[in-house]
C-alpha positions in Angstrom: 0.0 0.0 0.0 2.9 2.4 0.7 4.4 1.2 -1.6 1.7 2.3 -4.2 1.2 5.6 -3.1 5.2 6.5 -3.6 4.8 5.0 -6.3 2.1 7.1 -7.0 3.3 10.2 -6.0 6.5 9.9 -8.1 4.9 9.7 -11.1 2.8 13.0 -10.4 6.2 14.7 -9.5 7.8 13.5 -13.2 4.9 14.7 -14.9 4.0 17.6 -12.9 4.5 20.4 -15.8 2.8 18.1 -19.0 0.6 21.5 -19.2 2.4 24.1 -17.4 3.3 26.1 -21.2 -0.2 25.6 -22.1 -3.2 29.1 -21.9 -5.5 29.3 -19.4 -7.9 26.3 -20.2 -11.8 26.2 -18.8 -13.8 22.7 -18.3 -16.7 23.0 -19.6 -19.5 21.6 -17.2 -21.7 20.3 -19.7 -22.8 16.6 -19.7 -20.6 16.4 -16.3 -22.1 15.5 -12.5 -19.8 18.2 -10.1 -17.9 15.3 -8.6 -16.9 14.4 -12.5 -15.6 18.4 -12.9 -14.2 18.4 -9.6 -12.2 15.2 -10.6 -11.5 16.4 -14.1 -10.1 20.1 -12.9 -8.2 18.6 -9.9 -6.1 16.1 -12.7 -5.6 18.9 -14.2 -4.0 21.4 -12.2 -2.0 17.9 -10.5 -0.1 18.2 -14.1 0.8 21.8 -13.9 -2.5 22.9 -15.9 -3.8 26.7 -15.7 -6.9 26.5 -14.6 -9.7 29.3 -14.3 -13.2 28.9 -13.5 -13.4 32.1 -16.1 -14.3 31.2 -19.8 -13.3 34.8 -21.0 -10.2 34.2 -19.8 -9.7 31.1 -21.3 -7.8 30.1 -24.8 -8.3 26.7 -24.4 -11.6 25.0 -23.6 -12.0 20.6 -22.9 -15.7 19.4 -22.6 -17.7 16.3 -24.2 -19.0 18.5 -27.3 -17.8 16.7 -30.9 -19.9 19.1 -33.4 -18.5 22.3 -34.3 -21.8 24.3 -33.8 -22.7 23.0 -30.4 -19.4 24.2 -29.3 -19.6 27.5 -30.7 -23.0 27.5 -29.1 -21.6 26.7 -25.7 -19.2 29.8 -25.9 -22.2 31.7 -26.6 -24.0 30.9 -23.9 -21.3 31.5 -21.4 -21.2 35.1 -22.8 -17.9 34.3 -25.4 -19.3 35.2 -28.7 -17.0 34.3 -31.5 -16.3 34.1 -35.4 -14.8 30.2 -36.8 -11.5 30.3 -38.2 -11.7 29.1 -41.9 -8.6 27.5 -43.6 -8.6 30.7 -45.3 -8.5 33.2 -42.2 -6.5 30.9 -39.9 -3.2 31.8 -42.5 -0.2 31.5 -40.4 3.0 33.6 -41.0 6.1 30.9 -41.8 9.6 32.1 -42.4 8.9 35.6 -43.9 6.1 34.0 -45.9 2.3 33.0 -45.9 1.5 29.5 -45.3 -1.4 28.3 -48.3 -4.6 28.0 -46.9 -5.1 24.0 -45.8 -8.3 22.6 -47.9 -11.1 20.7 -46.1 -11.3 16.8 -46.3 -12.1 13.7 -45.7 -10.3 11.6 -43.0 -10.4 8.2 -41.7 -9.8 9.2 -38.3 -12.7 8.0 -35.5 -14.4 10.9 -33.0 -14.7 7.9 -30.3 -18.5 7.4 -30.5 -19.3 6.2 -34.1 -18.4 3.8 -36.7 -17.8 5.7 -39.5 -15.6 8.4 -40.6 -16.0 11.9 -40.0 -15.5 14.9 -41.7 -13.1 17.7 -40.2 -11.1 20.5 -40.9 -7.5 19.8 -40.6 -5.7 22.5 -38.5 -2.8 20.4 -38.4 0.8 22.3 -38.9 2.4 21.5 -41.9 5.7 22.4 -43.5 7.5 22.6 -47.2 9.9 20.1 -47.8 13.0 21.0 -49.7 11.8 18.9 -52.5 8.4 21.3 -52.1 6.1 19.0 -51.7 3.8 19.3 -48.2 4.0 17.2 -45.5 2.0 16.8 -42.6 3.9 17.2 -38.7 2.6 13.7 -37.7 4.9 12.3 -40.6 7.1 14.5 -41.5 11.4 14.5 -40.5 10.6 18.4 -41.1 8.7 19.7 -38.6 8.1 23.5 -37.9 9.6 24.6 -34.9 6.7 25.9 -32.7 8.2 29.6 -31.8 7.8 30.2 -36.1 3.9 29.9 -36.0 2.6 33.2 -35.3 -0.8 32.3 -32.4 -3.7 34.4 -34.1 -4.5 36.4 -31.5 -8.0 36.7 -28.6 -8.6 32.8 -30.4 -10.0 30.2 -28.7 -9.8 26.4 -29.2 -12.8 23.8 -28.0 -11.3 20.0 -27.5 -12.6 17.1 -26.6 -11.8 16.1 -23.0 -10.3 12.5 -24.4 -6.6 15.3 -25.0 -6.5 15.6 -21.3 -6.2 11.7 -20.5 -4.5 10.9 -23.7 -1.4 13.8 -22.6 -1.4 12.3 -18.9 -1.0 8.7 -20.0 1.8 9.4 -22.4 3.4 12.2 -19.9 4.0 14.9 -22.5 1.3 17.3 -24.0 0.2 15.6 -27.6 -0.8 17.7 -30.4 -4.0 19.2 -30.3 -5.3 18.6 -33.8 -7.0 15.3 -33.7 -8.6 16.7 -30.6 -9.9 19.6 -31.7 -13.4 20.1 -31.9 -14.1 24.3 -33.1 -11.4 27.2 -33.6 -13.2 30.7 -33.0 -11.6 34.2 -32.9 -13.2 35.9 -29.8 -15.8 38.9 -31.1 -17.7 41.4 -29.6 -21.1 40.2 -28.9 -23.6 42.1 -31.1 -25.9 44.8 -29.4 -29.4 43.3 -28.6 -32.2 44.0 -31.3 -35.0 46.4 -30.1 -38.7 45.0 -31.1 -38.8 47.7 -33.9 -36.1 46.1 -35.5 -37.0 43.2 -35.5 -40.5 44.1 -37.1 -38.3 45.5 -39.9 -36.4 42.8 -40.3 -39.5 40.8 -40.4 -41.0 42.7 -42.7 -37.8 42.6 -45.1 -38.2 38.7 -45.7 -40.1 37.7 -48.7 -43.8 37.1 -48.5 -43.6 33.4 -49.1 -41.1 33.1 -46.4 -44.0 34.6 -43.9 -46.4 32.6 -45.0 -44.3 29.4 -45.0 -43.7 30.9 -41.5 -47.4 31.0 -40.6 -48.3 27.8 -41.6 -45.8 26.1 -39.2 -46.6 28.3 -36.2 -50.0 27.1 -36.9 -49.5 23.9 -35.7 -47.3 24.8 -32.5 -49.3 24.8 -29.2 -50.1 28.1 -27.6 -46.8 28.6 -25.2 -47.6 29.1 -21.5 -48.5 32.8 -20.5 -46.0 33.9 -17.5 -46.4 35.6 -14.6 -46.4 39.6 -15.5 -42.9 40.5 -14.0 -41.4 37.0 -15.1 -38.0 36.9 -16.6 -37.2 33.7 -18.8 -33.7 32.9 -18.5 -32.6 30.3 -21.0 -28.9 28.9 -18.9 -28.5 29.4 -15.5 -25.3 31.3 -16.1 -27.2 34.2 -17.8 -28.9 37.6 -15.8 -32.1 37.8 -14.6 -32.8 40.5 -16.8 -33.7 38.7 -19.6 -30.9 39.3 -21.3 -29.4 36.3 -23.7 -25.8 37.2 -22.8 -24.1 38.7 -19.8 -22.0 41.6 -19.9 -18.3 40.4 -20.2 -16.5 41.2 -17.2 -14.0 44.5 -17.3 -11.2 42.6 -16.3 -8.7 44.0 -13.9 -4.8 45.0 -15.0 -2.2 46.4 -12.8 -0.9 49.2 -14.0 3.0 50.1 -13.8 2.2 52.4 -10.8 0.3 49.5 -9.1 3.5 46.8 -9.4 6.1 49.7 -8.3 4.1 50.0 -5.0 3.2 46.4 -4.7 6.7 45.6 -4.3 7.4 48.2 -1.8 4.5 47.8 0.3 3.0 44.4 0.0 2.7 42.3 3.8 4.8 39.6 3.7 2.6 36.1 2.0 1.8 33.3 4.4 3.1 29.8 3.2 0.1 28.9 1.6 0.0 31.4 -0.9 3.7 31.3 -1.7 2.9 27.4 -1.9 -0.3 27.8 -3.9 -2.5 25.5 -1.3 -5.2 24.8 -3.6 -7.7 23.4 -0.6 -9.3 24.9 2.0 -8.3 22.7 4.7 -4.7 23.3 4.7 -5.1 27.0 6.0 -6.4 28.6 9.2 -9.4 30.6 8.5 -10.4 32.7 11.5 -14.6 33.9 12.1 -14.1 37.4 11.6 -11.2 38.0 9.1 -9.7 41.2 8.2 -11.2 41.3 4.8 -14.9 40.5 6.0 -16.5 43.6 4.3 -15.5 42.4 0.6 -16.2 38.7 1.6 -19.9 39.7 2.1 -20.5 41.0 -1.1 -19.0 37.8 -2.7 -21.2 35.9 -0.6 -23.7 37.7 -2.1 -22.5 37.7 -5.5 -22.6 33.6 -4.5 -25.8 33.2 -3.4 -27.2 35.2 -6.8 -25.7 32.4 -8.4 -27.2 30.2 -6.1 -30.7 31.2 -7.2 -29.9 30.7 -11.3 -29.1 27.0 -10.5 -25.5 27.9 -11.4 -23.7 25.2 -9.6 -20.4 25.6 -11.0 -20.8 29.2 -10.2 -21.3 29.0 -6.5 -18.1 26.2 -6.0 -16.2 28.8 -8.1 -17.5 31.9 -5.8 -17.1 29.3 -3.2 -13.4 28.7 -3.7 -12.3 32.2 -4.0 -13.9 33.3 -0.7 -12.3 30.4 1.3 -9.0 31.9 -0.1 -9.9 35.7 0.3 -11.1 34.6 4.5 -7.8 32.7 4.8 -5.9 35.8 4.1 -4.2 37.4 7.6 -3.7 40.7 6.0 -6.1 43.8 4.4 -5.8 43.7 1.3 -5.3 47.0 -0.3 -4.7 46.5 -3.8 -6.1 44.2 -6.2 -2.9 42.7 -7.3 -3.0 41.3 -3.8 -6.1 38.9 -4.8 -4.3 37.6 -8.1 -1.9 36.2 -5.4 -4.3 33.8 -4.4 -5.1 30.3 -4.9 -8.9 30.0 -6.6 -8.8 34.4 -6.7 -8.7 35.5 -10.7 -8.9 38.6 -12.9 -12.9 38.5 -12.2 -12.5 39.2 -8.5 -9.6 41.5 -8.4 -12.2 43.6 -10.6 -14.7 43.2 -8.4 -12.2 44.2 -5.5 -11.4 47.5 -7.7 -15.4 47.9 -7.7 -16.0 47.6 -3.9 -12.1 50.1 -3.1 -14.2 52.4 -5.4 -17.3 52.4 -3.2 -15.7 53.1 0.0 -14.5 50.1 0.7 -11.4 49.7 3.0 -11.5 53.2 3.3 -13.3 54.0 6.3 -16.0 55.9 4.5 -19.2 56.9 5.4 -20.0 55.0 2.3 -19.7 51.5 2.6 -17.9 49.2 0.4 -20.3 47.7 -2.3 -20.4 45.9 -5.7 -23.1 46.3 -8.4 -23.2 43.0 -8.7 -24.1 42.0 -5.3 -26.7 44.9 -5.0 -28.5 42.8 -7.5 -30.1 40.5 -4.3 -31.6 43.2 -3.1 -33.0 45.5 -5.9 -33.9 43.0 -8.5 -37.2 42.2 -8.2 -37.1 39.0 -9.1 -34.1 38.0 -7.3 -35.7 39.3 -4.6 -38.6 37.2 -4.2 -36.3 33.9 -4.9 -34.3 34.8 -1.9 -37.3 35.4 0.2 -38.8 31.8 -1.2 -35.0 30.2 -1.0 -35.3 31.0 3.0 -38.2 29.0 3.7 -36.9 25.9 5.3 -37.7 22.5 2.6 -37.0 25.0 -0.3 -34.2 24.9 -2.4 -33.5 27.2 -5.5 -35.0 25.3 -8.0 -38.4 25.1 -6.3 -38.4 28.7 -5.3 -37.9 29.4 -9.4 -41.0 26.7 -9.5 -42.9 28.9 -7.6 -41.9 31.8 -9.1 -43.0 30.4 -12.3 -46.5 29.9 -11.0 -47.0 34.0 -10.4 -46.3 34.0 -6.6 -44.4 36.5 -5.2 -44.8 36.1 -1.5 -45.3 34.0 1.5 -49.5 35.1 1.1 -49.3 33.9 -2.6 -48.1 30.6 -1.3 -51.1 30.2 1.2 -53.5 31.6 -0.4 -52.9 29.4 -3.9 -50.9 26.9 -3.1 -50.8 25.7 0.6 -52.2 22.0 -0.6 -49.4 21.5 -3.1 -46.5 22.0 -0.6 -44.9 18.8 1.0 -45.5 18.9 5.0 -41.8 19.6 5.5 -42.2 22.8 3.4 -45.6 24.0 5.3 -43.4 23.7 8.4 -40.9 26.0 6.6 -43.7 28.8 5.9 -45.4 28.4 9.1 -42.0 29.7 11.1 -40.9 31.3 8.5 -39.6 34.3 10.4 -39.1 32.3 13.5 -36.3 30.3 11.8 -34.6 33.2 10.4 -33.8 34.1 14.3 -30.2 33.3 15.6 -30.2 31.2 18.2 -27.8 33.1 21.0 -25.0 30.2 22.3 -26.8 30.1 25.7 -29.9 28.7 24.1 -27.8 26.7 22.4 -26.3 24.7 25.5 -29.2 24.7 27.4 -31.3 22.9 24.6 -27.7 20.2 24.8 -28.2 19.6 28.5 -32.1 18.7 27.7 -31.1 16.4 25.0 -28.1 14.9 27.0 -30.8 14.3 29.6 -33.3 12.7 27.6 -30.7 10.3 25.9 -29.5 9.4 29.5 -33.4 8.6 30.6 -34.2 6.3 27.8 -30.9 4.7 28.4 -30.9 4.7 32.2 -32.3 0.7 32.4 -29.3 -0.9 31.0 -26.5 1.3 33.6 -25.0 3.2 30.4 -26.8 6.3 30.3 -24.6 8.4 32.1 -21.9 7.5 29.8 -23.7 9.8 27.3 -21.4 12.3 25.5 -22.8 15.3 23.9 -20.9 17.8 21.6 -22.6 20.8 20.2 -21.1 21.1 16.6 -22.0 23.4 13.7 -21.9 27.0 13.7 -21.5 27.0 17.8 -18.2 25.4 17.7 -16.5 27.7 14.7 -17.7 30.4 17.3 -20.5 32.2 15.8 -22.6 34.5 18.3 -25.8 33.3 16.7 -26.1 30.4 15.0 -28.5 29.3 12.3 -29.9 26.0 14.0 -28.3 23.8 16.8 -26.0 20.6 15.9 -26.2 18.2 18.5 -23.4 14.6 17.8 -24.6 12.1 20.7 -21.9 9.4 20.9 -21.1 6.4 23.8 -18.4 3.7 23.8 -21.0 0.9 23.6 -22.5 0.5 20.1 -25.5 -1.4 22.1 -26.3 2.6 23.6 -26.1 4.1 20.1 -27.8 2.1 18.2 -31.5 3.2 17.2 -30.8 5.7 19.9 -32.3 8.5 17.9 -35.5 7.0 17.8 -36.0 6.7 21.6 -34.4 10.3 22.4 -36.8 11.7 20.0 -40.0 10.0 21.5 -39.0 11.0 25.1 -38.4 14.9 23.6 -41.9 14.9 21.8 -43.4 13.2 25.2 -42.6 16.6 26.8 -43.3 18.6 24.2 -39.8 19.9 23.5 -39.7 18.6 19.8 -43.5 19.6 18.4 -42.6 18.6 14.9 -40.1 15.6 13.4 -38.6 17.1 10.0 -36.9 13.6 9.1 -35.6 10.7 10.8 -32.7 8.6 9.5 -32.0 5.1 10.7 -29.2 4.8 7.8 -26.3 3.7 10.5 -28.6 1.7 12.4 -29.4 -0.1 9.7 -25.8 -1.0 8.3 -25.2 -2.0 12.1 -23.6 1.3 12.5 -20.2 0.7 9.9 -18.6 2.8 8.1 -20.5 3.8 5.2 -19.4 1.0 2.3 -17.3 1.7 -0.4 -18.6 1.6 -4.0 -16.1 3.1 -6.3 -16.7 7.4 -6.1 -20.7 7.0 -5.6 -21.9 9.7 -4.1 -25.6 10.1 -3.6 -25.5 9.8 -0.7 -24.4 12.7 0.4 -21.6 13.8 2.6 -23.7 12.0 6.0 -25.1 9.2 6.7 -25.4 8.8 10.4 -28.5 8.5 12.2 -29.9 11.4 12.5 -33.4 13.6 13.7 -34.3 17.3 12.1 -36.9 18.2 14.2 -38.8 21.8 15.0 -37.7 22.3 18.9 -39.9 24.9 21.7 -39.0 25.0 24.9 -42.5 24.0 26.7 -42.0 25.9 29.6 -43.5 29.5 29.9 -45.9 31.7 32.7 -49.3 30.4 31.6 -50.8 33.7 32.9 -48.9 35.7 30.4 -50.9 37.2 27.3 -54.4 38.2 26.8 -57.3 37.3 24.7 -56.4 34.4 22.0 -52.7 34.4 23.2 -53.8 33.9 26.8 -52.0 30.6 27.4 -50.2 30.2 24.8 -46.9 29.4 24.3 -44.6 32.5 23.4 -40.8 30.6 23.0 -39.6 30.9 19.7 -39.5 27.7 17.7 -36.0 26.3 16.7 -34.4 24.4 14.3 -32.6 21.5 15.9 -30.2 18.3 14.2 -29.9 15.5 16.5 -27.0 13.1 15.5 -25.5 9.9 16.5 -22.3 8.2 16.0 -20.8 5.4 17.1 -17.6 5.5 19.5 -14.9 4.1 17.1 -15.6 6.6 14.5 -17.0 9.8 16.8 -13.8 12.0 15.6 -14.4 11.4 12.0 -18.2 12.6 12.5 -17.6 15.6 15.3 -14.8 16.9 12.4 -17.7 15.9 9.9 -20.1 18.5 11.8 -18.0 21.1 12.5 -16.5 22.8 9.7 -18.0 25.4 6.7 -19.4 24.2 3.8 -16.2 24.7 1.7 -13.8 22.9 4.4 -15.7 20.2 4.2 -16.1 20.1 0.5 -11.8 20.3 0.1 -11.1 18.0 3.1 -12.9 15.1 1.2 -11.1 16.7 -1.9 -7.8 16.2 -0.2 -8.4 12.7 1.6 -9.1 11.6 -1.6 -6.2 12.7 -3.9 -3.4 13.2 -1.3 -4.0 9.6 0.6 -6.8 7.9 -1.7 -9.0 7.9 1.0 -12.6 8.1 1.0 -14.2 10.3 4.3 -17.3 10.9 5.6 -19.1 11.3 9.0 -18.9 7.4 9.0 -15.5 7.2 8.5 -12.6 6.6 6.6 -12.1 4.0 4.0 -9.0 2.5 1.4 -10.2 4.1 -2.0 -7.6 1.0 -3.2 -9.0 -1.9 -1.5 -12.2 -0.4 0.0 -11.2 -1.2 4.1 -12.2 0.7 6.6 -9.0 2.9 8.1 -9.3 3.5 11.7 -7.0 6.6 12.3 -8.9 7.4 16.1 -8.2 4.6 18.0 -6.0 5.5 20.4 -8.1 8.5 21.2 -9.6 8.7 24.1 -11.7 11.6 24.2 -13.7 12.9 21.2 -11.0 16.3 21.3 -8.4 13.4 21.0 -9.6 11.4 18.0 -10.9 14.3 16.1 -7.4 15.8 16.4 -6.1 12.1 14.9 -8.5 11.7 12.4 -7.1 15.2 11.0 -3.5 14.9 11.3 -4.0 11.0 9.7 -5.6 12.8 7.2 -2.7 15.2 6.4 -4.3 18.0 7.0 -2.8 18.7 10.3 -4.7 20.2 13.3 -6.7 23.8 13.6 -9.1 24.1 16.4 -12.8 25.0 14.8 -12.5 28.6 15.1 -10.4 28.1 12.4 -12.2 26.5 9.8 -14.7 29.3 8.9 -14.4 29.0 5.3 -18.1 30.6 4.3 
């Protein structure tokens, strides 16, 4: 086994730089699940690729896209509008002369998913023998060195993701040209048309064309009416304005000025940055760092993407905040962010945007970006935030009911109260309830209930004092107020834990402390509480799968004579949202670590467990990505503190107390 993974490790060392000469390159997400992108990107940048998570920025672009058109079409829709390089317009500059056009044929070369031969251009670089006659590089003893060819300038090249693995397994970077897919010069994209003009334009065609026109509209169903203030965005990626492209970015460059002062008064980098440490979990990210103001409006910026269903989006936005909350020092220009890992050109503009603003500058104004300020003055945005807060609702069914005209939480009782799920009428019900903080006192003194309750329905067999109870979440990274209380319940007999859920639930609804059961997971239970099995990179489901309880959580006790009238009696404590989870002993590091950091943490420490030791985590544990066994890294822990602190260093990731793992 250690054998394998020097072995392993040596070979990603020799072949470290296959694409380090190569542009800027951009996966295209298309016909990929995330874990697929996150695998394709992190192979990638392993071999010393340029990554960036920005298509205008790219030259090169890798997807699962054969046809010429559909790639072009891709580029459009990610706001890169472009003209195809013909033979004749792709003319290359060769030893003080022009290279002849190359002619469109036929080949017998395969694209990988049909039979038969395909037709494509050939791009290929070819050269004039002394004798004159042409010959193609993949023959020829004359080949043109590659500093001659002059690179057409703002082009960009779509190929098909079958380069990537072909380079890796022969450890250099192979040509391109049996690859390629569509060669496009970069264009401005053309104003949009007003309804006028296109009226004109309509009217231009010939008569026969309308009529022809007619008749097939004839037979096309009447489309669906939408709600009055309804925006139809075609791609996630696009604005909510309607718009079929989005503005290109005004890209940030460091002026001569800029670098002379950078060098002067830049803060020393932190190891990370001068290492580029790629994952989250490999630096110390404190609660409140000094940058918070600018992190707030990515966040924003994030969760706009959130709301357009552009995943790939909000793990980009996602990347570049854990990197700007990682960073010990204020960052006052925005060469600084370029420095980063996961930062680009897109956010040191948007940097520029917010230092313009008053950001950083102590201003009565404070710092802002038109971009973010989108959440709250679009309209529609607006209401898909409100609906994306309602507990049970995710984006895509806050765009559903959207769609169906409503525009607050009235709409949805008045007109559509049967059609939500219990779990969502819950949601609406509390709706402002839930968007309270709950204050860290609250939050240990609904822990001592629980740990009470799970000793009582334990008590009969003599183990119910041997209860531990950790409050995880938000409370341990430190947060004032946190969104909903974590609860891990955990005790070194497996007999205690199992189906202890189920029992510490009943006795908490018995006295009226739980008034609603959200879900209820036996999924450890069940697999007689093992580490979650191993089958290959599946991922469905989800990142835990430990019993577990979300339940609605009012604390029953209250003066009875407070209130008048209808509210005489009635209870007045806030309703909470509470997660109730158990783990088994032998693994109770892996899940208190599972529990406890930010989203993005969380998301990079699997990342890392699984290309730096091909190991597969999860709140379950740890298993051999290899040979599937379970790796116990905690036993010799003995407190929770203990094994969490083993699980982390086994993991390579080293120790950082929770307060340090605030990621966003």
């Amino acid at each position: 086994m250690i054998a394998d993974q020097s072995s392993s490790s040596k070979e990603k060392t020799e072949h470290v730089s296959i694409f380090s000469s190569q542009p800027p390159i951009f996966i295209l997400p298309m016909h990929l699940s995330l874990e697929e992108l996150d695998e394709i990107e992190g192979r990638l940048v392993d071999y010393g690729g340029n990554l960036t998570y920005d298509i205008a920025e790219a030259s090169l672009v890798l997807g699962k896209v054969g046809r010429a058109k559909r790639a072009a079409l891709e580029l459009r829709t990610r706001g890169v509008w472009t003209e195809e390089l013909i033979p004749n317009s792709a003319s290359r500059t060769i030893g003080g002369g022009v290279e002849p056009p190359h002619k469109r044929r036929r080949t017998d070369q395969y694209d990988g998913t049909k039979d038969v031969p395909v037709e494509i251009i050939d791009f290929s670089t070819e050269s004039e023998g002394e004798d004159g006659a042409t010959n193609r590089d993949v023959t020829s003893n004359h080949l043109i060195p590659e500093q001659k060819v002059e690179v057409i300038k703002n082009s960009i090249t779509v190929l098909k993701l079958e380069w990537l693995d072909t380079s890796i397994t022969s450890g250099e970077c192979v040509s391109q040209d049996p690859f390629v897919v569509y060669r496009g010069r970069k264009i401005p994209s053309p104003p949009p048309t007003t309804k006028a003009e296109n009226k004109q334009n309509l009217l231009q065609q010939k008569p026969n064309q309308i009529m022809q026109r007619a008749k097939q509209d004839a037979g096309l169903p009447t489309p669906r009416t939408p709600p009055p203030d309804y925006t139809h965005t075609r791609r996630s990626k696009e604005p909510p304005d309607g718009s079929s492209q989005r503005s290109r970015p005004t890209l940030y460059r460091q002026t001569t000025s800029e670098h002379e002062r950078e060098e002067t008064n830049t803060p020393p980098q932190p190891n990370w940055v001068r290492d580029h440490v790629a994952f989250a979990c490999l630096r110390s990210t404190p609660l409140h760092p000094p940058n918070e103001d600018f992190i707030s409006q990515l966040v924003k910026i994030r969760q706009i993407r959130e709301l357009t269903l552009d995943e790939i989006g909000v793990r980009a936005y996602s990347t570049s905040i854990a990197s700007i909350a990682a960073y010990p020092h204020p960052i006052q220009r925005p060469s600084e962010i370029l420095a980063l890992p996961g930062c680009n050109a897109k956010i040191a503009e948007l940097f520029s945007q917010f230092q313009q603003h008053g950001g950083c500058n102590h201003t009565d104004d404070d710092g802002n970006v038109a971009a973010a300020d989108a959440l709250e003055t679009d309209p529609m945005l607006r209401v898909l935030n409100s609906f994306y807060q309602i507990w049970g609702v995710g984006a895509k069914t806050a765009r559903e009911f959207y769609q169906r005209g409503w525009r607050d939480l009235d709409d949805i009782v008045e007109h559509g109260w049967n059609t939500l799920s219990r779990v969502q009428q819950i949601g609406v019900k509390y709706y402002e309830e839930f968007q309270e903080g709950v204050p860290r006192a609250e939050s240990e003194g609904i822990a001592n209930v629980i740990r009470d309750h799970a000793g009582r329905v334990r008590a009969g067999d003599g183990n119910g004092s041997g209860i531990e109870c950790v409050i995880v979440g938000g409370y341990r990274r430190g947060k004032e107020l946190s969104g909903d209380v974590d609860i891990v319940l955990s005790h070194r007999d497996d007999a205690v834990t199992r189906n202890l859920v189920v029992d510490v639930v009943a006795s908490l609804e018995a006295e009226h402390y739980v008034t609603h059961t959200l879900s209820l997971h036996l999924t450890s239970s069940l697999r007689e509480q093992q580490t979650l099995p191993f089958h290959a990179d599946d991922t469905k489901k989800g990142f835990d799968t430990l019993d577990k309880a979300l339940v609605v959580w009012q604390d029953p006790h209250f003066d009875e004579t407070v209130g008048h009238g209808e509210h005489e009696g009635k209870n007045p404590n806030i309703h909470r949202r509470v997660d109730i989870i158990i783990s088994p002993w032998r693994t109770v590091g892996c899940a208190i670590l599972g529990w406890s950091g930010d989203t993005t943490f969380q998301r990079d420490l699997r990342r890392h467990a699984k290309k730096a030791r091909s190991l597969k985590f999860d709140s379950s544990g740890i298993r051999d990505r290899n040979t599937g066994r379970q790796v116990d890294l905690e036993h010799d822990g003995k407190t929770w503190e203990e094994r969490e602190r083993l699980v982390m260093e086994g993991l390579g990731v080293g120790w950082r107390p929770p307060e340090e793992r605030c990621t966003r």
